[in-house]
C-alpha atoms as an extended CHARMM CRD file, in Angstrom:
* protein
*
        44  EXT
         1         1  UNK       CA             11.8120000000       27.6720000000       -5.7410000000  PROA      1               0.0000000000
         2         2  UNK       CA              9.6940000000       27.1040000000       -2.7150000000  PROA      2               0.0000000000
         3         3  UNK       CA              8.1930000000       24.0270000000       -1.1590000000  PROA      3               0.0000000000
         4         4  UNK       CA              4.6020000000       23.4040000000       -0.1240000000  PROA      4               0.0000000000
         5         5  UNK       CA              5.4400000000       20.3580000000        2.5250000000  PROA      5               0.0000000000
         6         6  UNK       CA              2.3720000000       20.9420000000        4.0400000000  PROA      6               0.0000000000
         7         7  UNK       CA              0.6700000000       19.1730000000        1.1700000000  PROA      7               0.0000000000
         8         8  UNK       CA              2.0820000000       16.2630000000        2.7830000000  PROA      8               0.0000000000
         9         9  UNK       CA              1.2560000000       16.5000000000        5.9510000000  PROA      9               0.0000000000
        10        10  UNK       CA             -2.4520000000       17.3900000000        4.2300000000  PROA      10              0.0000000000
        11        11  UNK       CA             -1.9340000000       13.7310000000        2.4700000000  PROA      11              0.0000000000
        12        12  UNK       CA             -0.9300000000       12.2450000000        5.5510000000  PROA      12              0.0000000000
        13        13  UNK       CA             -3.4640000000       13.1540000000        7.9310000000  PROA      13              0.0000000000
        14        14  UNK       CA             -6.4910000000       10.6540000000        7.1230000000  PROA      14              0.0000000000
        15        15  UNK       CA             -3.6620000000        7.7110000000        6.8090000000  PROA      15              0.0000000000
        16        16  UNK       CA             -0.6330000000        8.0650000000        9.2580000000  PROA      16              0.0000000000
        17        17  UNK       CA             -2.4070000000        6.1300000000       12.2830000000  PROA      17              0.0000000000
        18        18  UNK       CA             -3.2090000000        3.6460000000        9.9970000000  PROA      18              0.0000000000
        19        19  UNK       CA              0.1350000000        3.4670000000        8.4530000000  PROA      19              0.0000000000
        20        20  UNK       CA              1.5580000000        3.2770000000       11.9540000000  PROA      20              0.0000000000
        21        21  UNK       CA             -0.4170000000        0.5540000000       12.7160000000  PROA      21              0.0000000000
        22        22  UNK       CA              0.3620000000       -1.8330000000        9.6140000000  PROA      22              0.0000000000
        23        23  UNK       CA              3.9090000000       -0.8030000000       10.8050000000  PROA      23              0.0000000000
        24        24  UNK       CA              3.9260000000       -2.0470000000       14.0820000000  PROA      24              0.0000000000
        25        25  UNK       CA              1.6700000000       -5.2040000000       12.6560000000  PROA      25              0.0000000000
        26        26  UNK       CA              4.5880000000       -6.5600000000       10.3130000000  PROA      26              0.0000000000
        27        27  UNK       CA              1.7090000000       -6.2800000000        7.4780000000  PROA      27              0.0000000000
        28        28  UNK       CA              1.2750000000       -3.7560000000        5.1650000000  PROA      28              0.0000000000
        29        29  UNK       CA             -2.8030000000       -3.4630000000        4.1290000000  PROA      29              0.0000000000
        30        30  UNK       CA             -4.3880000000       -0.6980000000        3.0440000000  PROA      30              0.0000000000
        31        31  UNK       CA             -2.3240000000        2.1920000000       -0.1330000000  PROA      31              0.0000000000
        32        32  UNK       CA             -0.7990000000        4.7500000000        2.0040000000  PROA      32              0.0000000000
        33        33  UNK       CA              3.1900000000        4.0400000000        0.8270000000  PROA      33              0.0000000000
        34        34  UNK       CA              2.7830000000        7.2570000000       -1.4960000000  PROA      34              0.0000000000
        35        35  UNK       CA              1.5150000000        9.9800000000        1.0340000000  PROA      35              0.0000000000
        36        36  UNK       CA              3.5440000000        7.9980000000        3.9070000000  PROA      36              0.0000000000
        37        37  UNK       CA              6.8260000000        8.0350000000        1.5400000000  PROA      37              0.0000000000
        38        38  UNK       CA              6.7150000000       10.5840000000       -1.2460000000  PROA      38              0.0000000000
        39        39  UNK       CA              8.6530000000        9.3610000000       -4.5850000000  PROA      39              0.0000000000
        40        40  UNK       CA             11.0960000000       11.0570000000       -6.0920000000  PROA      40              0.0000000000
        41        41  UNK       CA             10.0900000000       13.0020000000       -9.1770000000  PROA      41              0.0000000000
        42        42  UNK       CA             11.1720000000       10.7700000000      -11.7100000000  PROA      42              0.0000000000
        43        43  UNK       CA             11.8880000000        7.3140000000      -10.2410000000  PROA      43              0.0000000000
        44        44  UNK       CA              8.0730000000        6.5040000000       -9.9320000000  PROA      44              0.0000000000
C-alpha cells in the first residue's frame, strides 16, 4: 500500500506560515490543526 504524503505538503502550503506564526504567538487563530497535524484514521 503506498502513501501519497505529498497531499500534505499540498494541504500545508497556503497555511504553514500562518500556523508558524500562531505558534510562536502563544494563540491559536485561524483552522489549520488538520492539514498542520493529520488525524489518525479513526480517532477523529
Amino acid at each position: 500500500m503506498g502513501f501519497d504524503l505529498g497531499r500534505f505538503v499540498k494541504a500545508q502550503h497556503e497555511v504553514y506560515d500562518n500556523a508558524l506564526q500562531e505558534l510562536r504567538d502563544g494563540k491559536k487563530k485561524s483552522h489549520w490543526m488538520w492539514f498542520i497535524f493529520p488525524q489518525i484514521h479513526g480517532l477523529g
